[in-house]
N, C-alpha and C positions, 0 to 999 in steps of 0.2 A: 838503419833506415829510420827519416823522423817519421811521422806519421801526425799531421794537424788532429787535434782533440774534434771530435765531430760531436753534432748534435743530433742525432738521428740518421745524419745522412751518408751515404757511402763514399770515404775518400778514395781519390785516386792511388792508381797504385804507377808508382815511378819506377823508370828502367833506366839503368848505363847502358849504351849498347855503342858499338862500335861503326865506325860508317858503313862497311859490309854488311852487318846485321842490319841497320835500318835501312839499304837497299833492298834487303830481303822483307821488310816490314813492308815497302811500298808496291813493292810487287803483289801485296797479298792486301793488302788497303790503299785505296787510290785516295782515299780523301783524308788525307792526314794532313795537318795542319803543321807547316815549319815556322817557327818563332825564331828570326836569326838574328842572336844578340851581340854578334858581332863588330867591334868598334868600325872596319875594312868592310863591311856586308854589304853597302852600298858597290862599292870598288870591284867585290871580285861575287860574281854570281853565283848562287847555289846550283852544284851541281848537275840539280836534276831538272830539267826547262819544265815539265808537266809539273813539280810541286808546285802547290798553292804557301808561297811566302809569304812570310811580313816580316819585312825590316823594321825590327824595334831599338830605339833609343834606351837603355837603363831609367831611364827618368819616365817614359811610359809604360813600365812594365805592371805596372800597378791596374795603370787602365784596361789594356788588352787582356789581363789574366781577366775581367772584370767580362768583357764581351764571348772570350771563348764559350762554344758550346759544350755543354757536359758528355753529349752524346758523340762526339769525336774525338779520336787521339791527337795528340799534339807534339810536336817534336820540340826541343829546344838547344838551339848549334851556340855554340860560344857562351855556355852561360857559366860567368863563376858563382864561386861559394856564394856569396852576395845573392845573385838572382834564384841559384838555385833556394836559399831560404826560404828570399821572398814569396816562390810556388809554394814549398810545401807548404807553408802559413799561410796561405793565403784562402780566406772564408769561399773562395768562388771555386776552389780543386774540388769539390765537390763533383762525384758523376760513377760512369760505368768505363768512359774511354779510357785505356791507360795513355801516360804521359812518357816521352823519352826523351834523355837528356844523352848527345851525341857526343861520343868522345874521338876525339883524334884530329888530325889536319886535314878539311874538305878540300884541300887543293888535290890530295894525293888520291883521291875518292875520281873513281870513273864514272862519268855520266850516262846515266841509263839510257 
């Protein structure tokens, strides 16, 4: 696990979890935040009609990590090596919420 060099302040802590498990996350936090960096995210919709999405492009992921609050969890669907670096490094993971990076195919994921 990388873990960004902090200055004082408390980094997040980053989870794999499977689509099943973070159906169980959502059941237990309503305001979790889904980042879906999927190139098709447009095309084929997230799962769950109540999540709070954002279809992000690769090229704004710099920005939005930039707005997220620290005080909420964050999910992130389709993100490679690439994006995933870009989180951990990135000066703005800073906070209490933890972060989850989704594994698996959301087509095969039941909608809640």
């Amino acid at each position: 696990e990388v873990v960004p060099e902090s200055k004082g302040a408390q980094a997040r802590q980053m989870k794999w979890v499977s689509i099943d498990e973070f159906m169980m996350v959502l059941t237990e936090c309503h305001d979790v935040i889904v980042v879906d960096l999927r190139a098709d995210a447009p095309s084929i919709p997230f799962p769950v009609p109540t999540a709070i999405v954002l279809p992000v492009s690769p090229n704004e992921l710099d920005t939005v990590l930039e707005l997220l609050p620290a005080d909420r969890s964050v999910a992130f669907c389709g993100a490679s090596n690439l994006s995933i670096f870009m989180i951990i490094t990135s000066p703005c993971m800073e906070g209490s919420a933890p972060l989850y990076v989704l594994e698996g195919d959301l087509r095969l994921a039941e909608a809640a």
